[in-house]
BARO-589126 format. One record per atom (N, C-alpha, C): residue number from 1; residue in three letters; x, y, z. Coordinates in pm, whole numbers. Layout:
N
(kolvex NUM, "ALA", (X, Y, Z));
...
END
This chain:
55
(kolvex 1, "UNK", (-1113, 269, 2571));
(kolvex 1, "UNK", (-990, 341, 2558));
(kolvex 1, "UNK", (-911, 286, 2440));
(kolvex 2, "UNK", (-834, 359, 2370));
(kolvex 2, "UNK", (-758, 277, 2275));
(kolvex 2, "UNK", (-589, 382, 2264));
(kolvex 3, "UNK", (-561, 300, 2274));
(kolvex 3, "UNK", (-388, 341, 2247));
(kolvex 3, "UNK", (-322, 328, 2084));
(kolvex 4, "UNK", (-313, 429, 2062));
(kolvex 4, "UNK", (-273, 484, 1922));
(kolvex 4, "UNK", (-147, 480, 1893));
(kolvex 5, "UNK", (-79, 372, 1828));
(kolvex 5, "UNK", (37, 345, 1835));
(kolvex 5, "UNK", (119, 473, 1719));
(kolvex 6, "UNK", (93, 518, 1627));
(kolvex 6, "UNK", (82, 641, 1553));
(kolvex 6, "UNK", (125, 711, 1553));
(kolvex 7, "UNK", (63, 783, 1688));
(kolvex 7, "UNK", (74, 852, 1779));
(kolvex 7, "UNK", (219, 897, 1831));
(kolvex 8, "UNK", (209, 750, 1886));
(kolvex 8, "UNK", (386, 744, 1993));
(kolvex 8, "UNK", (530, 757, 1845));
(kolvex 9, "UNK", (461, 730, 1740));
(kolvex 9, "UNK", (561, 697, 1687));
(kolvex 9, "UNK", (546, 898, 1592));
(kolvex 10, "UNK", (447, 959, 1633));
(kolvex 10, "UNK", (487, 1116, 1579));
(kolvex 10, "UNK", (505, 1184, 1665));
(kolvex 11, "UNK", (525, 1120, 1816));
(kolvex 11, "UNK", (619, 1180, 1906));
(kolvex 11, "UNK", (752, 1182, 1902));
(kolvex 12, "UNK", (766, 1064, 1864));
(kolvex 12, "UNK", (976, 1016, 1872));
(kolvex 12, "UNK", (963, 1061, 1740));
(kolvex 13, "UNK", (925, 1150, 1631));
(kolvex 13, "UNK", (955, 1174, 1510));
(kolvex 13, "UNK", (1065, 1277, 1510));
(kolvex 14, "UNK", (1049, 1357, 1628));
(kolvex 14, "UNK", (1159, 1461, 1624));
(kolvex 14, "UNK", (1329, 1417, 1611));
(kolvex 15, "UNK", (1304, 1319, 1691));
(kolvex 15, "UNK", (1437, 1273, 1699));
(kolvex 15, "UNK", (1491, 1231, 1625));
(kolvex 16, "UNK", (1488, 1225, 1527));
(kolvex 16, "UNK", (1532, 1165, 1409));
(kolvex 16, "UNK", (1584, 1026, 1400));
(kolvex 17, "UNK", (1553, 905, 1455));
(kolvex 17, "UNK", (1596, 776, 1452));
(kolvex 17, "UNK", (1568, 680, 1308));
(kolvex 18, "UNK", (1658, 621, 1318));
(kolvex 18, "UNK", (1657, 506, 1235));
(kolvex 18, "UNK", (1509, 432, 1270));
(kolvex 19, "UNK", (1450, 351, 1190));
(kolvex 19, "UNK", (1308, 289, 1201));
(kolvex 19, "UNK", (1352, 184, 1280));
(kolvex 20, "UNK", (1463, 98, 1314));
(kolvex 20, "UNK", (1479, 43, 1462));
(kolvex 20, "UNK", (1495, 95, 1550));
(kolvex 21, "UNK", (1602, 238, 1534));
(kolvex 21, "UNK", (1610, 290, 1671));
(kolvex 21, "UNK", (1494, 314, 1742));
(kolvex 22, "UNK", (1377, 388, 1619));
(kolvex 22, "UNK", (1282, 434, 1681));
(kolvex 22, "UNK", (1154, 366, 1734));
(kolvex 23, "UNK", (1132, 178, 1670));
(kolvex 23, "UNK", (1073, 103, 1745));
(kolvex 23, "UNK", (1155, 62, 1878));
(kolvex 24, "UNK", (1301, 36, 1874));
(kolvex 24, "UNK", (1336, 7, 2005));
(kolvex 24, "UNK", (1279, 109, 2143));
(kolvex 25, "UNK", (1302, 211, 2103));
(kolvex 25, "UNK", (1246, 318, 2155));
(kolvex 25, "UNK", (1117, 352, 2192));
(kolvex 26, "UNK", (1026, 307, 2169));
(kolvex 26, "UNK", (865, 279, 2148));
(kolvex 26, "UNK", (906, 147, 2235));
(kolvex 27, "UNK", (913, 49, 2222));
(kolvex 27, "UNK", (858, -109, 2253));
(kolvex 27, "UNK", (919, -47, 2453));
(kolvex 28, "UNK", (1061, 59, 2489));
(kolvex 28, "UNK", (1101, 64, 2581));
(kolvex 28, "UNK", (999, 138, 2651));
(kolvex 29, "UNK", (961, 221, 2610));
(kolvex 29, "UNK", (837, 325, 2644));
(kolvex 29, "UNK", (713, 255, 2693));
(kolvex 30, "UNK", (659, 231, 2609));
(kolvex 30, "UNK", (585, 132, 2621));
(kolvex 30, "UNK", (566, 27, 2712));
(kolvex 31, "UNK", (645, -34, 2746));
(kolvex 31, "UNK", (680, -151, 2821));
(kolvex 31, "UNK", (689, -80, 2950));
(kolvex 32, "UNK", (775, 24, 2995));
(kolvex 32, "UNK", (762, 110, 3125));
(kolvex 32, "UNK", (620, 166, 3196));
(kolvex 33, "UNK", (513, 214, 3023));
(kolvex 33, "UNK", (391, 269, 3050));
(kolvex 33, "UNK", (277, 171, 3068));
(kolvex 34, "UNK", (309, 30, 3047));
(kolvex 34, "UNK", (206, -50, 3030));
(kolvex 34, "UNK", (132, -96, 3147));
(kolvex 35, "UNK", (187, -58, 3267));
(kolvex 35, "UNK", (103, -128, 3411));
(kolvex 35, "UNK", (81, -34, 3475));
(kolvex 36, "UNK", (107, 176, 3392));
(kolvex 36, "UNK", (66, 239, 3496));
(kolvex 36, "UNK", (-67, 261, 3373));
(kolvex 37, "UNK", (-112, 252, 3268));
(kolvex 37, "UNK", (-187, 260, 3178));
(kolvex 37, "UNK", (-324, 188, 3233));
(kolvex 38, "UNK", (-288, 73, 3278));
(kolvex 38, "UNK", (-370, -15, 3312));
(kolvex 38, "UNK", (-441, 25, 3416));
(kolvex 39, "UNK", (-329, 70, 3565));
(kolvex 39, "UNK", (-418, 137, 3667));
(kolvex 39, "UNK", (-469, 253, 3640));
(kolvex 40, "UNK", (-463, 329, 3558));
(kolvex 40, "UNK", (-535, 452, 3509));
(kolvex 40, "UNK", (-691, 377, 3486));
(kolvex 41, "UNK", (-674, 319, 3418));
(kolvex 41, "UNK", (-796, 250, 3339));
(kolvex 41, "UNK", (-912, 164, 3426));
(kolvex 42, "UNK", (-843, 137, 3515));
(kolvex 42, "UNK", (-888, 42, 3636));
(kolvex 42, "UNK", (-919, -123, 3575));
(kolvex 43, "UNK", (-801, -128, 3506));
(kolvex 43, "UNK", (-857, -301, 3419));
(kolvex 43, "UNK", (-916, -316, 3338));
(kolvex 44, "UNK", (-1014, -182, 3236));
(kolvex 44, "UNK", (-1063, -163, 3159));
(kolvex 44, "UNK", (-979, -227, 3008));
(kolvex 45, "UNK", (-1027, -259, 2903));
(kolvex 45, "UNK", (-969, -290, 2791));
(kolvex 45, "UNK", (-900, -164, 2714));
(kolvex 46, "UNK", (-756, -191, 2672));
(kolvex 46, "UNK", (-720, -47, 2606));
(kolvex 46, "UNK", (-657, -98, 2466));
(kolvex 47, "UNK", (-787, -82, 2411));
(kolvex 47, "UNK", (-756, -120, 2231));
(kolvex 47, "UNK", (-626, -80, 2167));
(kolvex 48, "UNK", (-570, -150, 2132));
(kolvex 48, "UNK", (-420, -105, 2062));
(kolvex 48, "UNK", (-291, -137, 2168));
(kolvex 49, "UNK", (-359, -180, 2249));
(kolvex 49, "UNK", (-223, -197, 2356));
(kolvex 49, "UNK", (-176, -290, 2385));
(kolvex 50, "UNK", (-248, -372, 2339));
(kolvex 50, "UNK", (-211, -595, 2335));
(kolvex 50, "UNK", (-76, -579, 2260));
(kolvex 51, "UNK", (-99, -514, 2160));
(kolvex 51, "UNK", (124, -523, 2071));
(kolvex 51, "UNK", (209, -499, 2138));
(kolvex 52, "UNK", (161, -432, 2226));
(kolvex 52, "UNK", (295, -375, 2296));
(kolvex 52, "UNK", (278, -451, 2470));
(kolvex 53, "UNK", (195, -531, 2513));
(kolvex 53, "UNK", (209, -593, 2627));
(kolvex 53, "UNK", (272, -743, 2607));
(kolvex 54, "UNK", (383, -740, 2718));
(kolvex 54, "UNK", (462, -878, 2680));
(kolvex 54, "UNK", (377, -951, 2795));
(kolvex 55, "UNK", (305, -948, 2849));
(kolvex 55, "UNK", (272, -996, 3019));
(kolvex 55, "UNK", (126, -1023, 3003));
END
């Protein structure tokens, strides 16, 4: 599996944020999605997603 950080960031493109607003915004996302990602996966490795796990 790999998580496309890219991605998340040409989702929040609409919104028009400042390049902090819009990592703060990402790192919050992120951080909420990161332990239901995991049980999706069943513990599997999800390439690209170590940057954004603080845990």
């Amino acid at each position: 599996m790999i998580f496309d950080g890219e991605k998340l960031t040409d989702l929040l493109e609409p919104l028009d944020l400042s390049w902090k607003e819009r990592t703060a915004k990402e790192l919050s996302l992120t951080e909420d999605l990161v332990s239901q990602l995991k049980k999706l996966t069943q513990g599997r490795e999800i390439s690209g997603l170590a940057a954004y796990d603080n845990k």
